[in-house]
ZAMARGU-4260 file (C-alpha; in steps of 0.2 Angstrom, whole numbers, plus 5000, padded with zeros to 4 digits):
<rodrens>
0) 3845/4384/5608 | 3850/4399/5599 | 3842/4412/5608 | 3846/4405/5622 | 3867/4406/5618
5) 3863/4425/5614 | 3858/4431/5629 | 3870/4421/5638 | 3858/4409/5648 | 3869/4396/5640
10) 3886/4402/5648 | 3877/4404/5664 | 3873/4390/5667 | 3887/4383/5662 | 3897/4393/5675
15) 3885/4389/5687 | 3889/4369/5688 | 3909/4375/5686 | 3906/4381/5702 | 3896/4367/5710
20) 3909/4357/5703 | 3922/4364/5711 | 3912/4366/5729 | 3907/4344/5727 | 3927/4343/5725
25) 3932/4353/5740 | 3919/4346/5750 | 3925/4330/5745 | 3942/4331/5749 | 3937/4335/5769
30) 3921/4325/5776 | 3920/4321/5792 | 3917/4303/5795 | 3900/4307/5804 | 3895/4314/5787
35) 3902/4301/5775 | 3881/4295/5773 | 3873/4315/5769 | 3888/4317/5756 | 3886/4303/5749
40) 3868/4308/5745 | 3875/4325/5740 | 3885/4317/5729 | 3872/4307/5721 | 3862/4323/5719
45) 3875/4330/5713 | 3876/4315/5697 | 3859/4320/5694 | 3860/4338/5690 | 3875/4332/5678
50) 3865/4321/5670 | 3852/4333/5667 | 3865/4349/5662 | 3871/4338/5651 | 3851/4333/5642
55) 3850/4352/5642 | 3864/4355/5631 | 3864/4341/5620 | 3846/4334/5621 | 3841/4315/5614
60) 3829/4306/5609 | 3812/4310/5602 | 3803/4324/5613 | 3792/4311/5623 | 3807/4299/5628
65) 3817/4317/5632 | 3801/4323/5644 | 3798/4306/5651 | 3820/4305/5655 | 3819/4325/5663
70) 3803/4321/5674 | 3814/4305/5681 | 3831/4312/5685 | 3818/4330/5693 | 3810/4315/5702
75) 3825/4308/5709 | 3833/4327/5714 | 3817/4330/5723 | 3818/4315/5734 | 3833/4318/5738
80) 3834/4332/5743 | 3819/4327/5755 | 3832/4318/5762 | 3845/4329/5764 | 3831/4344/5770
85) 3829/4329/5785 | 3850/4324/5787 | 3850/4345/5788 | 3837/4347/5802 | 3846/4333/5814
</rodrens>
């Protein structure tokens, strides 16, 4: 983790989700009604991600329980953005 704060990857990343962050919030604030369903999924991804930014920077468990948790919340970004690849080709 160390090396990882001294060449920045750390901070990075961390202003990386800011910004998503703040896109989710002003995509929130004006869907259309038409699009309620695809944000919602969005926003669901979206919970995903946080979860797993936030096993990145703290990590828990033992190192099997930790792979095993990573792997489910990768699964779960992957289908949905199946989904949304479908909502976006509509």
């Amino acid at each position: 983790m160390e090396d990882l704060e001294k060449d920045g990857a750390l901070e990075g990343a961390k202003l990386s989700y800011e910004h998503i962050t703040t896109q989710m919030k002003k995509l929130g604030a004006d869907v259309p009604s038409k699009s309620k369903d695809h944000f919602d999924l969005l926003l669901e991804t979206y919970s995903f991600f946080s979860e797993l930014k936030d096993l990145t920077l703290e990590p828990k468990g033992s190192l099997v329980s930790f792979g095993a948790k990573v792997n489910e919340i990768s699964s779960q970004i992957d289908r949905n953005k199946t989904k949304l690849d479908i909502y976006l080709a509509e």
